[in-house]
N, C-alpha and C positions, 0 to 999 in steps of 0.2 A: 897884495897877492895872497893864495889860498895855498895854505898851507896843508897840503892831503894829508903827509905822513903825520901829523902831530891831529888833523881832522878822526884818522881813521885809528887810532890808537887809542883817542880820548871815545869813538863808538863803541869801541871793544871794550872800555872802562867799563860804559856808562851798561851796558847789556849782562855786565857782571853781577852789576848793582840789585840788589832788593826792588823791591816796586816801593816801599816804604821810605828808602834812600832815595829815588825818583822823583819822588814826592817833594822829598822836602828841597832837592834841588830845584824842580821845577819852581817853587818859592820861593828861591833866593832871589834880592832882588836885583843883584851885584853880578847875576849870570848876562855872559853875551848872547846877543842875538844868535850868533854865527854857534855857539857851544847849546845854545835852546833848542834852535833845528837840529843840532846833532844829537840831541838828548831827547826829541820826540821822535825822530826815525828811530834811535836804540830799542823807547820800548815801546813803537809799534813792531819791528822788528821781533824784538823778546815776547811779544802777546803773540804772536802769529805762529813763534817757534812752542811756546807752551798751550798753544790751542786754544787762546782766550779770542773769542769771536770778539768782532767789531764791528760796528756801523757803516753800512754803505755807504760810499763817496758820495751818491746822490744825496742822501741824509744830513752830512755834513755839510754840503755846500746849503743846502738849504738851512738849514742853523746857522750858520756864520752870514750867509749874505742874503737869506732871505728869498722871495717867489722869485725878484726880478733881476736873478743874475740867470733863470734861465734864457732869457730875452741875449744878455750879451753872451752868452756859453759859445766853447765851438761846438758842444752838444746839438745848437738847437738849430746848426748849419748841416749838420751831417745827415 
């Protein structure tokens, strides 16, 4: 089961943090899955709230999976 309050407490940690301290968590290699996503929403989150621009979703998807996830996208249904 998902534990929100103990979820949404450890985002609030993590958005306190340094981008340096981010860092070096996002390294550990003893981090959970479940505390990772929480720890990569935090600082997209914190980049957005300090005005550090980021990469289009289309960009990203194309780095992580390449030409032919446009094929499977609901992008490419719409």
């Amino acid at each position: 089961m998902i534990n929100k309050e103990r979820n949404n407490k450890l985002f609030e940690e993590y958005k306190r943090k340094s981008y340096k301290e981010l860092d070096e968590l996002e390294k550990n290699p003893n981090i959970s899955y479940n505390d990772y996503v929480i720890l990569s929403v935090a600082r997209g989150i914190k980049e957005i709230e300090d005005g550090i621009e980021g990469i289009p979703a289309e960009e990203v998807f194309k780095e992580l999976l390449g030409e032919s996830y446009r094929e499977n996208s609901i992008y490419a249904n719409s």
